[in-house]
PLY file of the C-alpha trace (Angstrom):
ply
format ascii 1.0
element vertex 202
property float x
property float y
property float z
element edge 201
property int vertex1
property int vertex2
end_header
-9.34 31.85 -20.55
-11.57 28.83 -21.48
-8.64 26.67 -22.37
-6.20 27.49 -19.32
-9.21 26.87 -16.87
-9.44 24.01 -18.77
-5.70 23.01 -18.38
-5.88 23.72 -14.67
-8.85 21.46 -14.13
-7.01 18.62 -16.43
-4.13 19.37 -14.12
-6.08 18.79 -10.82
-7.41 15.45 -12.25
-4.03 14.20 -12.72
-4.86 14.64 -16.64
-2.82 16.71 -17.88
-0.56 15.53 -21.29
2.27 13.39 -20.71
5.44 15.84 -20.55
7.41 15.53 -23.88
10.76 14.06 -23.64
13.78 16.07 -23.71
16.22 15.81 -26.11
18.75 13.27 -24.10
15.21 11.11 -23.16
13.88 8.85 -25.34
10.06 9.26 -26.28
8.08 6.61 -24.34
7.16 3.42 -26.47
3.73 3.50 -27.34
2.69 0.57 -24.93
4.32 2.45 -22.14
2.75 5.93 -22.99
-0.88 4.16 -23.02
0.24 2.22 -19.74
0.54 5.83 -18.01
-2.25 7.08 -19.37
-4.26 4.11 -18.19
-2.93 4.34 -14.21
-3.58 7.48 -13.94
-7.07 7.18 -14.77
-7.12 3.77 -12.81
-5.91 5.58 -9.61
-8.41 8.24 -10.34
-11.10 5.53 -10.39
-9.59 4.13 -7.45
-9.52 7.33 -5.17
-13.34 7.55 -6.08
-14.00 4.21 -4.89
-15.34 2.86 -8.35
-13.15 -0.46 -7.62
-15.13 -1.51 -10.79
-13.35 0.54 -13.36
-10.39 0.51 -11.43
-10.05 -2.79 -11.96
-10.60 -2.77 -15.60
-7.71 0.07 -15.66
-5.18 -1.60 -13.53
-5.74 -5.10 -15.82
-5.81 -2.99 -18.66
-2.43 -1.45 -17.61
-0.46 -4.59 -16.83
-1.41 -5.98 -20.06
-0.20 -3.02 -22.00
3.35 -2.89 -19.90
4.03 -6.31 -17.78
7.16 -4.83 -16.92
6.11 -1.03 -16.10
6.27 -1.37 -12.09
3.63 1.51 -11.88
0.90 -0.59 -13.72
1.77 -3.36 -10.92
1.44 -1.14 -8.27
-1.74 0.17 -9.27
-2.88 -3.28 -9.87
-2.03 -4.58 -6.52
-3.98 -1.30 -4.93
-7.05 -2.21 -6.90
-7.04 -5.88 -5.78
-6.04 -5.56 -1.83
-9.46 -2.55 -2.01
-11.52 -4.43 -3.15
-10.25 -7.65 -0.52
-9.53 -9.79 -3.25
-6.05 -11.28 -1.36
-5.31 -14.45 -3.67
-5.43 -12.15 -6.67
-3.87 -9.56 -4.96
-0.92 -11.67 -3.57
0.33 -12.88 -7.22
0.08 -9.03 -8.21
2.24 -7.71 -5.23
4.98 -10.54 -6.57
5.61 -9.04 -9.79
5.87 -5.49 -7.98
8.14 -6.44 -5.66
9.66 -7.66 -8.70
10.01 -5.26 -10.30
10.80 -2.63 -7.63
12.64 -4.53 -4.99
13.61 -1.66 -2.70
9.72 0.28 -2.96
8.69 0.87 0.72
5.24 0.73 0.06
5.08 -2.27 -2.12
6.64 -4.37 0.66
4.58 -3.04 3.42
1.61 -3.94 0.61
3.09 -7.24 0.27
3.44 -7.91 4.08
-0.49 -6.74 4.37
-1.51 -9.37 1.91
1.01 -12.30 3.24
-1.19 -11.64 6.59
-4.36 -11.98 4.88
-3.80 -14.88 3.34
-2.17 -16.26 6.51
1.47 -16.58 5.22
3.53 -15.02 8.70
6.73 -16.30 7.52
5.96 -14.16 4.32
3.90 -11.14 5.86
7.21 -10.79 9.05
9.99 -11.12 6.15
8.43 -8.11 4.09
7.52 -6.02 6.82
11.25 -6.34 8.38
12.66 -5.56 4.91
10.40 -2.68 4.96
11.66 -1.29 8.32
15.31 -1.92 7.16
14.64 0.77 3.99
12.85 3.54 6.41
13.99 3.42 10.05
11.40 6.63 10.69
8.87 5.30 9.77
6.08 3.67 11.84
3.89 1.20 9.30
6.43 -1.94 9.60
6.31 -2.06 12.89
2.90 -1.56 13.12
2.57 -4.29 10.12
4.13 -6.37 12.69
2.12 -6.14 15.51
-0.97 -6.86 13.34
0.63 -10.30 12.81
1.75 -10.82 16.76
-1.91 -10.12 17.13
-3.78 -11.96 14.12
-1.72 -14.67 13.63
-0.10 -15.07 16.43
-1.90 -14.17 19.60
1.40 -12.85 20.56
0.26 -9.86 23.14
3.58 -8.93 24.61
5.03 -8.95 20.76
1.96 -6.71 20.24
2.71 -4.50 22.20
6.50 -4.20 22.08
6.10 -4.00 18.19
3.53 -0.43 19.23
6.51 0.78 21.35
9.01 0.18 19.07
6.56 2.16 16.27
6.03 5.12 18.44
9.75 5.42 19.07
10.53 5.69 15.51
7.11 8.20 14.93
6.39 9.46 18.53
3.63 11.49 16.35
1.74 8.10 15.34
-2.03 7.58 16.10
-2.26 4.80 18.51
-5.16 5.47 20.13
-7.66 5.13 16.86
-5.93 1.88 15.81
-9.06 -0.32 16.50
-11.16 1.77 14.08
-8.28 1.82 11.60
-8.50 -0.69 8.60
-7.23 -4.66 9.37
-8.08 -4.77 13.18
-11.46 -5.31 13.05
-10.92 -9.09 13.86
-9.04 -8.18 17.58
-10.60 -4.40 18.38
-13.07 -6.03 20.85
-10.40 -8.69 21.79
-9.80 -8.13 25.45
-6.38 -8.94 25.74
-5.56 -6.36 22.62
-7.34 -3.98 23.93
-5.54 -4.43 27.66
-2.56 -4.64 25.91
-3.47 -1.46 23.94
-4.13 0.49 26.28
-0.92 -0.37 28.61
1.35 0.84 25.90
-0.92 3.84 25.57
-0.71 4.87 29.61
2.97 3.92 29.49
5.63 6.54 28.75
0 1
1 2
2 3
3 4
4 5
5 6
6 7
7 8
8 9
9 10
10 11
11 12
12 13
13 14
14 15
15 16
16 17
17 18
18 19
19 20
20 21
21 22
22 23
23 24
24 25
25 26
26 27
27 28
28 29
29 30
30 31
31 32
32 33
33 34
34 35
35 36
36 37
37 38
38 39
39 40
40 41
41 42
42 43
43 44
44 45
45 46
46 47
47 48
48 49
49 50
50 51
51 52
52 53
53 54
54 55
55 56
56 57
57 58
58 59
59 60
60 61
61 62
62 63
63 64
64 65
65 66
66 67
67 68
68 69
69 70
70 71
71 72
72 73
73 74
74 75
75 76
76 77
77 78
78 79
79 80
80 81
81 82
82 83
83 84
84 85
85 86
86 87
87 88
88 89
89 90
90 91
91 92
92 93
93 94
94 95
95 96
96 97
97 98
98 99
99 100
100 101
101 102
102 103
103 104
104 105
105 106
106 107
107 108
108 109
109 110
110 111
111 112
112 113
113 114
114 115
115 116
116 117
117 118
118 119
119 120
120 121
121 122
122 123
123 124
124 125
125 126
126 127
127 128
128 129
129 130
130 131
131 132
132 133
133 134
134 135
135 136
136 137
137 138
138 139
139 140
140 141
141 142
142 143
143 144
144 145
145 146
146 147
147 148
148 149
149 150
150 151
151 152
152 153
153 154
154 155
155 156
156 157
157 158
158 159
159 160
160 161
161 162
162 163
163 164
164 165
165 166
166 167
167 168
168 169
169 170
170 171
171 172
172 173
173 174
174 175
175 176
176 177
177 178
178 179
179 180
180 181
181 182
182 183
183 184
184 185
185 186
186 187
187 188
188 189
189 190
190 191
191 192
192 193
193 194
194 195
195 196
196 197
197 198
198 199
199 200
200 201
């Protein structure tokens, strides 16, 4: 009983042994089994908000595997918590890298173009991100951060909200000012007139 509880609770901590692999896979190499061991205990790290050891973990990782796109991901997760955008940029460029067509590393690599103030950079990965998921509301709401932030762009703003709640009518307009990069516009006037004419249209 002591051992399957114990299997269970390795299983809810994302702990559990690395499945064997079958007899037409190829055991993992040894830098690539430690490299999974590592991220998951770096994401563990990282969903507890100890960006300390996640960081250790997600270095730690790449170094094992440079070309494991998980270690990169993880990496680039650690780096855009904990704000650290110059960092974080050269880590989301060997992700998308090494996983070209990943939704959520371009939409992290369009996040981190806008922080560092690259719009060519942060529009270009946040279009290729809407081109892989057409239902899905984050690029377009990627790209009204930057028609706000970067650009002042209000009507863009808000035609980028539309064009989000079109594709999700089930996405969560309203809380956007409390929701993490708008802190620099949520008591901008014009975003939040602009805001709240896309929320009263239909």
């Amino acid at each position: 009983m002591r051992r399957a509880a114990s299997a269970a609770a390795a299983l809810l901590l994302g702990l559990a042994p690395i499945a064997p692999a079958s007899a037409d896979q190829p055991l993992p190499t040894w830098s690539r089994y430690h490299a999974d061991r590592t991220i998951q205990l770096g994401w563990i790290a990282l969903a507890l908000s100890d960006l300390e050891r996640a960081d250790e973990l997600s270095l730690e990782a790449v170094e094992l595997d440079r070309a494991h796109a998980e270690a990169w991901r993880l990496r680039t997760a650690t780096l855009v918590a904990a704000r650290n955008w110059t960092d974080a940029s050269a880590a989301a460029l060997e992700l998308t890298g090494l996983a070209p067509d990943d939704l959520d590393a371009a939409l992290m690599a369009g996040r981190i173009s806008l922080e560092i103030g690259v719009r060519a950079s942060a529009v270009a990965e946040f279009q290729r991100a809407g081109r892989m998921e057409v239902g899905d509301p984050r690029p377009e709401l990627g790209l009204a951060m930057t028609a706000a932030r970067l650009d002042g762009d209000w009507e863009a703003f808000a035609q980028h909200l539309r064009t989000a709640r079109q594709r999700y009518p089930g996405v969560d307009l309203a809380s956007l000012p409390l929701q993490d990069g708008w802190a620099s516009v949520a008591d901008d006037a014009q975003f939040l007139a602009a805001l709240t004419e896309v929320l009263q249209s239909k």
